[in-house]
C-alpha positions in Angstrom: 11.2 27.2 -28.9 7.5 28.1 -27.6 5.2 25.9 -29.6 2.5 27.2 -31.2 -0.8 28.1 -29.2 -4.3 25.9 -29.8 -7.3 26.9 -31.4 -9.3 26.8 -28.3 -7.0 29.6 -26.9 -6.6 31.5 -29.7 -10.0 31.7 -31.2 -12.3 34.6 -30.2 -15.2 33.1 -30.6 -14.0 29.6 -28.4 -12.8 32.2 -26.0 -15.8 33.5 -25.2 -17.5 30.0 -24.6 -14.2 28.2 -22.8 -16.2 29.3 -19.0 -18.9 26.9 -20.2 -17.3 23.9 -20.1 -14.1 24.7 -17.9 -16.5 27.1 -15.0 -15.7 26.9 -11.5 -14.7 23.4 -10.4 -12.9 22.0 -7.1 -9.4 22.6 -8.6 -10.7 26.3 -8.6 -12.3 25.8 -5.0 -8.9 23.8 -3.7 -6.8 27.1 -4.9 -8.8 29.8 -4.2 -8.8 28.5 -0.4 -4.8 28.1 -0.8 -4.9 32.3 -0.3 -6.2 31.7 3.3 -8.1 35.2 4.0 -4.6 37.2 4.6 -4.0 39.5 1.8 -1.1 38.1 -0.2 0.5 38.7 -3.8 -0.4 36.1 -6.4 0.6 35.0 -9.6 -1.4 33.1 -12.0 0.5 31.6 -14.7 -1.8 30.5 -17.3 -4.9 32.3 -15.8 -7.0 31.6 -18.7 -10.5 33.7 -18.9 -9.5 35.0 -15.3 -12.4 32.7 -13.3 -9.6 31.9 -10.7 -7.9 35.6 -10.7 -11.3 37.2 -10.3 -12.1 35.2 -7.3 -9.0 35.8 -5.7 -9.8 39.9 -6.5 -13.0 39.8 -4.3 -11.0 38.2 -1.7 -8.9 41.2 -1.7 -5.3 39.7 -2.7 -3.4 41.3 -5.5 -3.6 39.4 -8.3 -1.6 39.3 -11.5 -2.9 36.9 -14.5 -0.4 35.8 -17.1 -1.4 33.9 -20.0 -0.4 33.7 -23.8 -3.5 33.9 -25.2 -4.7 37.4 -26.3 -8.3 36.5 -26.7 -8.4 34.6 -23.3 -7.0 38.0 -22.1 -9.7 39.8 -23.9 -12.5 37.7 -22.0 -10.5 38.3 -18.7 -10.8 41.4 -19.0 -14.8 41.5 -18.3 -14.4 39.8 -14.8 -16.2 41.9 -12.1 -13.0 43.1 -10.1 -10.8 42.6 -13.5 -9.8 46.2 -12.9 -8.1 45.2 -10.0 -6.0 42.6 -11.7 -2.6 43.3 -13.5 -3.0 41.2 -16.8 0.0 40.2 -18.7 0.4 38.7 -22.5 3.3 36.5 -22.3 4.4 32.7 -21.5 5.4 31.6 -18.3 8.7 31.2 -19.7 9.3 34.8 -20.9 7.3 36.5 -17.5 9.1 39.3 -15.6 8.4 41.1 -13.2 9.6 43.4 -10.5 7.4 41.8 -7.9 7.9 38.7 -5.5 4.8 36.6 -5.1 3.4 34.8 -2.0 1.8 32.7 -4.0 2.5 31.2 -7.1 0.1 28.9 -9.2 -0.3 27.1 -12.5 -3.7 25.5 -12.8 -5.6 23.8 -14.9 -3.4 21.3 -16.2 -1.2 24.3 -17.8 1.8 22.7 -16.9 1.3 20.1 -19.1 1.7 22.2 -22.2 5.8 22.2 -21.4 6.5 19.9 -23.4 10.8 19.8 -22.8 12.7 19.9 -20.1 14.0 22.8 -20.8 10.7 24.8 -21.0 10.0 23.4 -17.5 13.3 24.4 -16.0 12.8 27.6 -17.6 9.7 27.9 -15.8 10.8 26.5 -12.9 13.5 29.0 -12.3 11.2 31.9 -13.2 9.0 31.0 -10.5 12.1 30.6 -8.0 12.9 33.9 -9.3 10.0 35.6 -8.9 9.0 33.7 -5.0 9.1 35.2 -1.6 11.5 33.9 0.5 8.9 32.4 2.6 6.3 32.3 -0.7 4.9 29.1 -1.7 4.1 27.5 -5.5 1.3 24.7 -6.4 0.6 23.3 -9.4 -0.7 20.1 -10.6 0.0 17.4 -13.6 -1.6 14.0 -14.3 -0.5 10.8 -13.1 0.7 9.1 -16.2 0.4 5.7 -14.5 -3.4 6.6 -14.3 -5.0 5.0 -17.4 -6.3 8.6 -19.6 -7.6 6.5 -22.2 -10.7 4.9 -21.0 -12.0 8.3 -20.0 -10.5 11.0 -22.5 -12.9 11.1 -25.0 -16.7 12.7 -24.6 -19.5 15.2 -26.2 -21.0 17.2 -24.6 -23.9 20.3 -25.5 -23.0 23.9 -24.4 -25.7 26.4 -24.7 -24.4 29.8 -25.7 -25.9 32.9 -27.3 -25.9 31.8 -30.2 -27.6 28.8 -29.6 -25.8 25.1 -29.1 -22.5 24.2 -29.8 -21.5 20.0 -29.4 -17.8 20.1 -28.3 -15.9 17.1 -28.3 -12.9 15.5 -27.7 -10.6 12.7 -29.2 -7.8 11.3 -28.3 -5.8 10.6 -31.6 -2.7 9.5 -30.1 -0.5 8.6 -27.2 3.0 7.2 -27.4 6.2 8.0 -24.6 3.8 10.0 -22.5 3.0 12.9 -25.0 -0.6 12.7 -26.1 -2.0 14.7 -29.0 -6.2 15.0 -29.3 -8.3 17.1 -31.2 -11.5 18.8 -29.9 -13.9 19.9 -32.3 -16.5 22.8 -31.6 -20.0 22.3 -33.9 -21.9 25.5 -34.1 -24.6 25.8 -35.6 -23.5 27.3 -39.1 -19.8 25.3 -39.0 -17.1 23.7 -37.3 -14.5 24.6 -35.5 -10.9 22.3 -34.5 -8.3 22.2 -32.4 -5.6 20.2 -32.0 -3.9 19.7 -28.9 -0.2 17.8 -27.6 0.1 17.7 -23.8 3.1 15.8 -22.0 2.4 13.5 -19.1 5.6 14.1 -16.7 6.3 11.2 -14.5 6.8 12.2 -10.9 10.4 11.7 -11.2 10.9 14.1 -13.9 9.3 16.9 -12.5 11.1 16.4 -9.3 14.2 15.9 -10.9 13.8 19.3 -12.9 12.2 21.0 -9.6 15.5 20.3 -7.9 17.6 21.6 -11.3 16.0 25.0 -10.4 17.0 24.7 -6.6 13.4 24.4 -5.2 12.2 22.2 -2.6 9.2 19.8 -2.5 7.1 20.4 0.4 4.2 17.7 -0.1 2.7 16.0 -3.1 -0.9 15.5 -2.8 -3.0 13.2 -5.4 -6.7 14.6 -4.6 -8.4 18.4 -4.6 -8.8 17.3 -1.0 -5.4 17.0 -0.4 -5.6 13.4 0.3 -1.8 11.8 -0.1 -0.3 10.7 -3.6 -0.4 6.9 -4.8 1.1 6.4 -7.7 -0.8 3.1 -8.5 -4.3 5.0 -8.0 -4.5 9.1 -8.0 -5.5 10.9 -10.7 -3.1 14.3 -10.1 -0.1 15.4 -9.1 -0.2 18.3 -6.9 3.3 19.8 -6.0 3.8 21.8 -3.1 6.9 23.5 -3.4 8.6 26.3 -2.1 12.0 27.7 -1.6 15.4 25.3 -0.7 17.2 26.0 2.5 
């Protein structure tokens, strides 16, 4: 069962401030360049407000945003090239399409809102599904050796239209690698909350689940410079994968 989508998703008016504090970053920079300058077909599972799907647009792929979210959609939607981009309401686990992809991706730390096995292997075998034969998938998940805590919560201003809004977040829990926080929106006339629960896979689970949907891991990198993983230090897991032989 899907669980239920956060606030900061769902809410029109977080929508339409999620770019200013979640712009373009060196995730987005490490993907974007993953294209190369070839024309290829790319999925974005979990595209968000479509930063990452409009810059892939300009580049001239063919793009195809996925995201559960209607009002993420709905922000999307007002990207400069967004009428060059397929958008799609619906999980990763319930996508279809009649396309394969070149390239397959799940950023922003989307993949941590699976929250079972069998939502990942559900995912996982959609994106097998749905992969070139010589295609490739890349998405990334925290190192849950890495200590979240000391760094989790902050406030910071955000100035919007309607003048500025204080976000925060708080971690309010974090027990057997599941951590729930809250991140609260202050507007000038009221408040708005959201509560989040994300699941911090260890490396072995997600290759152990990668390998139930018969795909392969290519590399596993633990910096947006592609430096190599260690466990004892990186901050993220970044899975290479692609087809098995």
């Amino acid at each position: 069962m899907t669980e239920p989508l956060d606030n900061h998703y769902t809410s029109a008016r977080l929508a339409e401030i999620y770019d200013l504090d979640s712009g373009w970053s060196e995730d987005r920079e490490f993907y974007l360049n993953l294209a190369g300058t070839t024309p290829k077909r790319i999925l974005d599972l979990g595209c968000g407000t479509g930063l990452l799907c409009d810059a892939y647009a300009a580049s001239g792929h063919k793009v195809t945003g996925v995201d559960p979210a209607e009002a993420m959609l709905d922000v999307a939607r007002k990207k400069p090239h967004a009428k060059d981009i397929e958008w799609i309401l619906s999980t990763a686990q319930d996508f279809k399409s009649s396309h394969l992809f070149d390239l397959i991706i799940m950023t922003g730390h989307a993949f941590q809102v699976l929250l079972t096995d069998r939502d990942v292997i559900t995912v996982f075998k959609m994106m097998k599904e749905h992969l070139h034969p010589d295609g490739l998938i890349v998405f990334e998940s925290r190192n849950p050796l890495y200590d979240w805590k000391k760094e989790w919560n902050y406030e910071i201003p955000l100035d919007t239209t309607s003048g500025i809004v204080t976000e925060s977040r708080k971690l309010e829990n974090f027990e057997n690698n599941l951590m729930t926080f809250t991140l609260n929106y202050e507007f000038p006339s009221d408040i708005l909350t959201s509560t989040s629960v994300l699941k911090f896979w260890t490396k072995a689970e997600i290759e152990q689940n990668l390998a139930s949907a018969n795909l392969a891991i290519e590399k596993i990198s633990g910096t947006w410079e592609d430096a190599p993983f260690e466990p004892s230090s990186s901050k993220e897991m970044i899975f290479w994968v692609h087809n098995r032989s």
